[in-house]
Steps between C-alpha positions, in 0.01 A plus 500: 500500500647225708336180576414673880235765347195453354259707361186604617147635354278752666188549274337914496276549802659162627581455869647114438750379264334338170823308456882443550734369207862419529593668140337869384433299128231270699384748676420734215329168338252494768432939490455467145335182403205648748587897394534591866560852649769515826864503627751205433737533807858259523503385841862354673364171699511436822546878604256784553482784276590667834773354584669462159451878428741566860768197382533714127502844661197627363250555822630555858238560732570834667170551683346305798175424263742337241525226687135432631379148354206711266774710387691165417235300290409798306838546432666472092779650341483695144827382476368102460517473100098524422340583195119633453236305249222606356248293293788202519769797301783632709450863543 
């Protein structure tokens, strides 16, 4: 990780971050001091998933809806490092 990502935590059944961490060790703190279930994502700042997924290669949008603004916000990458928790343990 470089000091432009962060990462991010998106509780089960959640449609809003619970919380955003600059190191993966604090992050995992918070999942399993309070046992939570979810995804911890790493997030580059100051770039959309979008955006960042073109610039590495990974995504090029090759059909007109690829680049409609709902196809945009919904938009992440498998390829963003991202690890599953359940009950606060890394699955």
């Amino acid at each position: 990780m470089t000091e432009t990502d962060v990462w991010v935590f998106h509780g089960a059944g959640s449609r809003f971050t619970s919380g955003v961490f600059t190191s993966r060790p604090q992050a995992e703190e918070f999942i399993s001091q309070y046992q939570l279930s979810g995804i911890l994502t790493k997030y580059p700042l100051g770039i959309s998933a979008y955006d960042w997924a073109q610039q590495q290669g990974i995504f090029q949008p090759t059909k007109p809806e690829q680049y409609s603004t709902g196809f945009i916000q919904r938009f992440t990458s498998a390829s963003q490092e991202h690890y599953h928790y359940e009950d606060g343990k890394c699955e």
